[in-house]
N, C-alpha and C positions, 0 to 999 in steps of 0.2 A: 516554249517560253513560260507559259504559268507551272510545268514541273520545276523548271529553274526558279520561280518564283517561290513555290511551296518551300521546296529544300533549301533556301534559303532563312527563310523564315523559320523553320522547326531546327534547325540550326543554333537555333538562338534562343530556345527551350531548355530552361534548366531539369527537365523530368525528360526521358528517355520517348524521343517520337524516331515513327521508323515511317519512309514511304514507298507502299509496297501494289503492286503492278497487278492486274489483275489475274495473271497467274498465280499470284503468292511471291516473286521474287521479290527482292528487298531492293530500293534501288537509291535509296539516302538512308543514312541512319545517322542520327546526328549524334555528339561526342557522345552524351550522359548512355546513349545506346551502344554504344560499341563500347561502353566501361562496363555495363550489364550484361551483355551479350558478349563480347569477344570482339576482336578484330573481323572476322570470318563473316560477321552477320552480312557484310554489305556483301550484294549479290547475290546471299545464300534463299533457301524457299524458307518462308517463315512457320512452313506447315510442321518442319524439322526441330523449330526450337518452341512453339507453344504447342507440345503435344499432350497438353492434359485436357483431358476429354470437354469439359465445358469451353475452355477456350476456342480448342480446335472449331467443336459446332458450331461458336459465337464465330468463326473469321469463316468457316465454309455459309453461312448462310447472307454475312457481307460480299465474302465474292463472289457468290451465285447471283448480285443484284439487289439484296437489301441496303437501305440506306443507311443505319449506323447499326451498333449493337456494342455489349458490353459484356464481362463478365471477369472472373476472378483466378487468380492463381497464386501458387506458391511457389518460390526461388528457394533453396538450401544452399547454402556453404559451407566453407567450415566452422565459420563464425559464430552464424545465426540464419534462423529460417524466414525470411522476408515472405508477404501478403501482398499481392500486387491486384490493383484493377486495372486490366486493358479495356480500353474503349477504340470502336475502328470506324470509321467514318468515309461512306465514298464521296469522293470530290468528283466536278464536272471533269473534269480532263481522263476519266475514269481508274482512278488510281487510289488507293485504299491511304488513310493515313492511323497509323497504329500510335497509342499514346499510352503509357504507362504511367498508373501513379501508385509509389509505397502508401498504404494504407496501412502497417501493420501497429502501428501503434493506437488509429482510430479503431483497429479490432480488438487490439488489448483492452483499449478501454472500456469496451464495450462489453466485452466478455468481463470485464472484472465489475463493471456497472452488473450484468448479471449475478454472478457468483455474490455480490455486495447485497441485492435484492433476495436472495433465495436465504443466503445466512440469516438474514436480520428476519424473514420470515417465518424459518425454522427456530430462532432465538426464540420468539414471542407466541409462537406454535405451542409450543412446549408449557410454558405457566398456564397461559389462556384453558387449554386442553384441561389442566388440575384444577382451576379454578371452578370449568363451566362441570368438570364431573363433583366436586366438592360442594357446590352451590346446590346440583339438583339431589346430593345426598341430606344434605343440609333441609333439602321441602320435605322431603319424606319423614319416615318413623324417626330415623337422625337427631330432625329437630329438637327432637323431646329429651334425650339423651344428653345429661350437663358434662359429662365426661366426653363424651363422643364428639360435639359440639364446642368443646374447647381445644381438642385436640387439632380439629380441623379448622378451626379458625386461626391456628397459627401457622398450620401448616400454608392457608390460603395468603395471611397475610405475608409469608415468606417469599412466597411467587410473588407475589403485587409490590413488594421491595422489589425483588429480580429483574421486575417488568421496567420496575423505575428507574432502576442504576443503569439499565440497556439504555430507557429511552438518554437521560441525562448524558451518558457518554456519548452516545448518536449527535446530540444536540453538542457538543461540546468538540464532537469533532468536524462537526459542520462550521462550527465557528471558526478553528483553527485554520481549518483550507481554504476561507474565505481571504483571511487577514496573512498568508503563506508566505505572499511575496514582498510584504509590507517589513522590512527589517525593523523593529524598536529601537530606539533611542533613547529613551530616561535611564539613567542612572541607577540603578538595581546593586543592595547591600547584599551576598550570596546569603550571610551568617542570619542576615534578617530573616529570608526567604525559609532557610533551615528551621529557626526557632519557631518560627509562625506556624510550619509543616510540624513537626514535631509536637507543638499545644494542640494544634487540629487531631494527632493523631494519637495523642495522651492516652485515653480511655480504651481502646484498640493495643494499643502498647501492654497497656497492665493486662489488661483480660488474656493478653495470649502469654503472658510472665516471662518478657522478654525483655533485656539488658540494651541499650542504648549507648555505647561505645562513642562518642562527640570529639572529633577531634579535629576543631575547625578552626583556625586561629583569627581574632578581631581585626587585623589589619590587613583582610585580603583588601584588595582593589575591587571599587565597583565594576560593574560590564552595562553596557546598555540594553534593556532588555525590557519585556514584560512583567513586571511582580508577579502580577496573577495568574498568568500561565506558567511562570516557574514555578511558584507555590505548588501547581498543579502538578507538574514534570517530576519533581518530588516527594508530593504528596503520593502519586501512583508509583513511584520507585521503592517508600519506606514500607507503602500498604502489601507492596507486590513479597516484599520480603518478610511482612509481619503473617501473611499468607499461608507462603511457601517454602519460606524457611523460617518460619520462627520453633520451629523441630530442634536446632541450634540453641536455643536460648539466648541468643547473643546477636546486634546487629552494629556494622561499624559504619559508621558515618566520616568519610574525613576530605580536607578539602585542602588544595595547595594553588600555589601559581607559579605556573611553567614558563620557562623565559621562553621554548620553543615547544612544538610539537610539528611532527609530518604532517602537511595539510593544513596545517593552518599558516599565515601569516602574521608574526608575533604572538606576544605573549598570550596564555589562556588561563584557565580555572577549570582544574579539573575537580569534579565531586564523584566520591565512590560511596554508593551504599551497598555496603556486600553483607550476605548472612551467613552462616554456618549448617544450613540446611543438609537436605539430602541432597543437593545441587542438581545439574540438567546434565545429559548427554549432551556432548558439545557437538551430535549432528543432528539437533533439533535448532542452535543457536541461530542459523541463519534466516530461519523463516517466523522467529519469537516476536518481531512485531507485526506479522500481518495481521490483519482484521481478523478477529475470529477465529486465528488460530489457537490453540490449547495442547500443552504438550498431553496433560493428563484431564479430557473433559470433564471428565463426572467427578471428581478433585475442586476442579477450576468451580463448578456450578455450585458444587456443593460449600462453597465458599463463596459465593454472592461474585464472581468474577463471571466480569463480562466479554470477556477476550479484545479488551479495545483498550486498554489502559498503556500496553506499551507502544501499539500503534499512535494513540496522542501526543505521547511522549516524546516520539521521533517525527513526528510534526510540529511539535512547539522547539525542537533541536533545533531542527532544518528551520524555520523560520527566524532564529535567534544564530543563521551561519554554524551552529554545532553538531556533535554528534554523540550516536549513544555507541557504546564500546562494552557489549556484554563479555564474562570472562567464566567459563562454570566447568565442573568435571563432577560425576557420578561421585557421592559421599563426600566432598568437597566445597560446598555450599555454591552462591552465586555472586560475582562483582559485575551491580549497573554501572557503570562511568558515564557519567555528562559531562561533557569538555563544552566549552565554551569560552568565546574569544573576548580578550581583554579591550576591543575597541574595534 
């Protein structure tokens, strides 16, 4: 009566439980488990389908008498590779009850929370490292040296900019994943957004003697949105190309409004800032905004780039419902698109 009671119960579990006999037979397995397992699981010995080694130990040292245990495995398909935790527990009636739960996304995160912490460590590794060797050249005979000592004071104060655009975009992206699922509503002019990005980036523009192609017309349609993070979304889109392709001489700015687009519903505003660069191999495109990624490092660095500009950018997107649509070929420059929806 209480195994009719169990198997009732885990029945009605939306995470995959199984109830298994202390020989290992399987003797419920409720729907979510026999979608995981197969039709086959009921009845079968459980010893046959969790045979990777920590699990199997975890379930031989529950049937041999311990009270629970736990441990971890992986599922493949053809899909994707699933992270699972089993947990086995014996009940009074002496019968094992096995519970499965997908974890794989709390390990992604977790691993990319790592991978997030080693980058930014390495980031700041790097300046610290010049500075603290520059500083104790600086005590020594150095000091006395006006040539030697100017040299290296610029070189230090270049790091200590480097240090500061990391921390700043760090801080800038923390903000944006805060406010992520917060959609905007104010009324946002694109053309305003443009000109404002553009004055900010004047002085930047002349220095690398590059040509500013504008072709935005005064009567688009407001969107609702963030000023200041678009400001932003654009500012790292024009800076990205005064960069990287300002090799080009020339960058286009142009903006329209689309009655449709796939994936959106209704109208949107697309903005393209493309350059005439050396452009990107289009099989680096897919991973161009992660954190920290760099197609060319020592390029990226040696230009004040913090590998986090276009990752904000596709966070300030997604938060305003939009998306970034990179477009590039080898000698061919680069097209950003920000599409973004008209309401």
């Amino acid at each position: 009566m209480q195994n009719a009671v169990i198997a009732a119960l885990i029945s009605a579990f939306p995470q995959p439980v199984l109830l298994v006999d202390r020989d290992g037979f399987v003797k419920v397995a409720n729907p979510s488990a026999v979608e995981l397992f197969g039709a086959r699981i009921s009845g079968a010995q459980i010893r046959a389908h969790l045979r990777q080694p920590d699990v199997a130990a975890m379930l031989e040292r529950v049937l041999g008498g311990m009270a629970e245990g736990s441990a971890t495995c992986v599922f493949s398909s053809a899909s994707r590779e699933a992270i699972w935790r089993v947990v086995a527990r014996a009940t009074e009636a002496g019968t094992i009850v096995l519970s499965l739960s997908d974890i794989s996304d709390i390990e992604a995160a977790e691993a990319q929370r790592r991978d997030f912490v080693a980058n930014v460590s390495h980031e700041l590794r790097s300046p610290l490292t010049v500075l603290a060797g520059f500083i104790e050249t600086l005590q020594g005979p150095a000091g006395e040296d006006p040539v030697a000592r100017a040299e290296f004071l610029g070189i230090m104060s270049e790091q200590a900019a480097r240090m500061s655009g990391l921390v700043a975009d760090l801080l800038s992206l923390s903000r944006v994943e805060t406010v992520e699922k917060i959609r905007p509503r104010t009324p946002v002019a694109i053309d305003m957004v443009l000109k404002a990005t553009l004055a900010a980036l004047r002085p930047q523009i002349e220095a690398a003697n590059v040509t500013v192609d504008y072709d935005v017309p005064a009567d688009l349609p407001e969107i609702p949105g963030d000023y200041d993070q678009l400001v932003q979304v654009f500012h790292n889109l024009v800076e990205n190309g005064l960069k990287y392709g300002g090799s080009g001489g020339r960058i286009q700015i142009v903006a329209r409004r689309m009655a449709s687009l796939p994936g959106f519903d209704g109208a949107v505003l697309r903005v393209s800032i493309r350059d005439f660069g050396e452009g990107i191999d289009p099989v680096y495109i897919p991973r161009l905004t992660e954190r920290f990624y760099r197609v060319d490092k020592a390029r990226s660095r040696d230009s004040g780039g913090t590998g986090l500009g276009l990752a904000i950018v596709k966070h300030i997107l997604s938060r305003h419902r939009g998306r970034l649509v990179i477009r590039s070929a080898l000698g061919d420059g680069a097209s950003f698109e920000a599409v973004l929806p008209c309401a």
